[in-house]
C-alpha positions as CSV (number, residue, x, y, z in Angstrom):
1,X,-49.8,2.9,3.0
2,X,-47.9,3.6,-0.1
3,X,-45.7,6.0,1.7
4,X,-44.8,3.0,4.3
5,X,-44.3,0.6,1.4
6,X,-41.7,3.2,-0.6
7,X,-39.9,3.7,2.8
8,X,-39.8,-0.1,3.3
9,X,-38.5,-0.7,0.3
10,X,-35.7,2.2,0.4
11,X,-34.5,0.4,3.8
12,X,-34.2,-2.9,2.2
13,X,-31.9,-1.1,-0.4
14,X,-29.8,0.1,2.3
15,X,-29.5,-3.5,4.1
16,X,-28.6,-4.7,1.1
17,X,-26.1,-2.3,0.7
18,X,-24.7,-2.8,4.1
19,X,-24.4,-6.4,3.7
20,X,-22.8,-6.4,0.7
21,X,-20.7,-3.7,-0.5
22,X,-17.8,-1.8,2.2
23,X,-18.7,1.7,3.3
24,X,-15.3,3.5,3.3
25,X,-14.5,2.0,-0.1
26,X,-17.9,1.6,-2.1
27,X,-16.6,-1.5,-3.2
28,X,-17.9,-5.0,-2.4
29,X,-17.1,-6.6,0.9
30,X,-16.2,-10.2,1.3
31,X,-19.8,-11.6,1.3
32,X,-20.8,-9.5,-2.1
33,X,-17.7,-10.3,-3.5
34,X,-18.2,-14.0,-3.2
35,X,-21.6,-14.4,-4.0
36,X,-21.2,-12.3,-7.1
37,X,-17.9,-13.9,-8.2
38,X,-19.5,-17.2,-7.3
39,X,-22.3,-16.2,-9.9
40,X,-19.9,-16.0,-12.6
41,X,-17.6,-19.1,-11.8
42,X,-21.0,-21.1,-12.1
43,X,-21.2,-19.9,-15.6
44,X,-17.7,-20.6,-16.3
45,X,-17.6,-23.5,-14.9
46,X,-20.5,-25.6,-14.4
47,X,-23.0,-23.9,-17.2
48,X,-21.7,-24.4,-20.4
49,X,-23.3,-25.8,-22.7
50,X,-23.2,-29.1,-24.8
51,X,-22.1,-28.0,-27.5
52,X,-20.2,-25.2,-26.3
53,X,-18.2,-27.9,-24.8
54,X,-17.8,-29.8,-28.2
55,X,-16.6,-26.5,-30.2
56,X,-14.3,-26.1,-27.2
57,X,-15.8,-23.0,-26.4
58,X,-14.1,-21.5,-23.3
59,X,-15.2,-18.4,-21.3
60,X,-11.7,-17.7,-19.6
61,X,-11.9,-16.3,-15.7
62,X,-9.3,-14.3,-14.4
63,X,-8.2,-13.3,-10.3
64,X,-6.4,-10.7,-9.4
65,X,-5.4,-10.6,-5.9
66,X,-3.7,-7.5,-4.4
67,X,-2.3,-6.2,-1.0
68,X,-1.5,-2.7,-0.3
69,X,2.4,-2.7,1.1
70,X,3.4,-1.8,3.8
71,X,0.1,-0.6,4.9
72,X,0.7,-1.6,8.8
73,X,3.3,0.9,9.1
74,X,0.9,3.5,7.5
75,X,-1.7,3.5,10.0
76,X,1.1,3.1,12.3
77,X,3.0,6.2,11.3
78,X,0.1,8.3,10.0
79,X,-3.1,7.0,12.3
80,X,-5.9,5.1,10.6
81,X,-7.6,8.4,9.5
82,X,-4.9,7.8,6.5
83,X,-4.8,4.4,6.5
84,X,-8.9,5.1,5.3
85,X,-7.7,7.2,2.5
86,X,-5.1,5.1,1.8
87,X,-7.9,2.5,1.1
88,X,-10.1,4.9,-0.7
89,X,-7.5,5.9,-3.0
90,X,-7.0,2.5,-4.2
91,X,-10.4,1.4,-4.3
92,X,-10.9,4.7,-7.1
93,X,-7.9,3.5,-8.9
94,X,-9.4,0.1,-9.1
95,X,-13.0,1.7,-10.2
96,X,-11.6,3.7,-12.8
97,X,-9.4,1.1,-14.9
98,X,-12.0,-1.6,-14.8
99,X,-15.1,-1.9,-16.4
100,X,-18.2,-2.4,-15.0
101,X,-18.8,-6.6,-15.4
102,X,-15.4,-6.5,-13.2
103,X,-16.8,-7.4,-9.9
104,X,-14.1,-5.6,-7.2
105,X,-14.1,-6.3,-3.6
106,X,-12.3,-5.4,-0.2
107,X,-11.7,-8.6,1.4
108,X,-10.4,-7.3,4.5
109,X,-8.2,-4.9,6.0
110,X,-5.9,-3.9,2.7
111,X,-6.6,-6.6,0.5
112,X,-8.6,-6.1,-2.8
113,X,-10.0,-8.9,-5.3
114,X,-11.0,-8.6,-8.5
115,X,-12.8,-11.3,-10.9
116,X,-12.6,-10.7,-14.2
117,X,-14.6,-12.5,-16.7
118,X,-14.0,-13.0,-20.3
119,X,-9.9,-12.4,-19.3
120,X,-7.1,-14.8,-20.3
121,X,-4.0,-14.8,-18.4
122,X,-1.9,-12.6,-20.6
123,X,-5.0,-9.5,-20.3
124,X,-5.1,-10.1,-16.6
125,X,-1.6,-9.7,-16.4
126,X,-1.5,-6.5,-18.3
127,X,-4.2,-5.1,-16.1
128,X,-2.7,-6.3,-12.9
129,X,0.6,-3.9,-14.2
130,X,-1.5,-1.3,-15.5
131,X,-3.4,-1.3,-11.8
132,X,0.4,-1.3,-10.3
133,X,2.0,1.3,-12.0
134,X,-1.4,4.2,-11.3
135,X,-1.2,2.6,-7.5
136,X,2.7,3.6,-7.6
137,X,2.2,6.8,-9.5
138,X,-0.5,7.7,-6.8
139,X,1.1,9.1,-4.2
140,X,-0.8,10.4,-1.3
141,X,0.2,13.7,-0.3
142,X,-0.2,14.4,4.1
143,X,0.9,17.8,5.3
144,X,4.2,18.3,3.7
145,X,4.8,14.8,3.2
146,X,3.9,12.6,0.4
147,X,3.5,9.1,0.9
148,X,4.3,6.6,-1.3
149,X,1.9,3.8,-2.6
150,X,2.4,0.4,-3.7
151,X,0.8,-3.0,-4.2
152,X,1.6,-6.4,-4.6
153,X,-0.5,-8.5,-6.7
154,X,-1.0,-12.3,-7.3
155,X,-2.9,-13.2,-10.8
156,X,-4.4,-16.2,-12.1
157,X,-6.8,-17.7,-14.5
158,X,-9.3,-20.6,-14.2
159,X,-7.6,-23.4,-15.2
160,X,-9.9,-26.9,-13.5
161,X,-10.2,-25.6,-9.9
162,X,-12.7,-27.1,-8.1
163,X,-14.3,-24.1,-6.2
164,X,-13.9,-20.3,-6.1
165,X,-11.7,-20.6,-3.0
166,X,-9.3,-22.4,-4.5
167,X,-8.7,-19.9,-7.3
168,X,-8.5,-16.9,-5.0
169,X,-6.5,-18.9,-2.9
170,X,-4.0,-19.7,-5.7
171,X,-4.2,-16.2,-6.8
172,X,-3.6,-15.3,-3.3
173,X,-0.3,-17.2,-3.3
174,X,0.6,-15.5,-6.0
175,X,0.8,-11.9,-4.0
176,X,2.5,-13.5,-1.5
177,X,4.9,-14.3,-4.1
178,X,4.9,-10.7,-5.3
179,X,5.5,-9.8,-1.6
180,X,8.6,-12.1,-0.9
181,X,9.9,-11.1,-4.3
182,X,10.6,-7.6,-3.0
183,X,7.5,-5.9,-3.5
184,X,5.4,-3.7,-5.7
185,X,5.4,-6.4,-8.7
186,X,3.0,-8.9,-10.3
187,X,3.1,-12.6,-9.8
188,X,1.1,-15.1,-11.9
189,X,0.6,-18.7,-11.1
190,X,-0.3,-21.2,-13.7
């Protein structure tokens, strides 16, 4: 009986794994990334307390947004075997610079998210370049050929948004912002 209870209990670990984090990139997914983030947007938002609000005590919330460019004509030119490690590569960058109460997630396809709480604007923005420059630096070598990596990235910090979405969505109009700029830059909305 035990024996079926441990082996129970290791299968619910790995459905919740499943349903919240992406396998190729060991990163959240959309759905763990949301209900974590939305953990922590509660707390910014909605949780102070009384007199946290009288001392205008303020836990700042940051977004960054970011798109892998050009990715469509990676998996194009290179099959989707690379695109994966495309993925993966950044997904370790990601790991690596942030700390561990930075809650990262693949939304879909090539785009990343990252909440980061306890972050003004200007230490977002730093990170955001910091994450840019390793992505750029990063190049992926195939064969004989290297290929070169770069993101665009869209940041922003709670200001009075309503919801989540409407933070990653401002954020996320900030990358496209990046991407119509030219590219392989950091955009910040205010």
């Amino acid at each position: 009986m035990k024996r079926k209870i441990k082996d129970l209990l290791e299968k619910i670990k790995e459905l919740e794994f499943l349903a919240y984090f992406d396998e190729l990139t060991n990163v959240y997914n959309r759905r763990g990334f949301l209900k974590e983030s939305e953990k922590i947007f509660k707390t910014v938002v909605y949780k102070r307390k009384e007199i946290e609000r009288r001392i205008g005590y303020k836990i700042p919330l940051s977004i960054i947004f970011l798109d892998i460019d050009d990715f469509k004509m990676i998996n194009d030119k290179y099959g989707h075997k690379v695109g994966d490690l495309v993925l993966k590569k950044v997904a370790k960058i990601l790991r690596e610079r942030l700390r561990d109460s930075d809650i990262i997630g693949r939304l879909g396809g090539e785009e990343f998210v990252i909440s980061l709480i306890g972050c003004d604007l200007n230490s977002a923005l730093k990170i955001a370049e910091e994450l840019r420059k390793k992505i750029e630096k990063s190049n992926l070598k195939i064969k004989k050929e290297r290929i070169k990596l770069t993101a665009s990235f869209g940041v922003v910090t709670y200001t009075n948004e309503k919801t989540l979405y409407d933070l990653i969505n401002k954020a996320d109009k900030a990358m496209y912002k990046a991407k119509k700029e030219g590219k392989n830059r950091v955009v910040i909305l205010t």
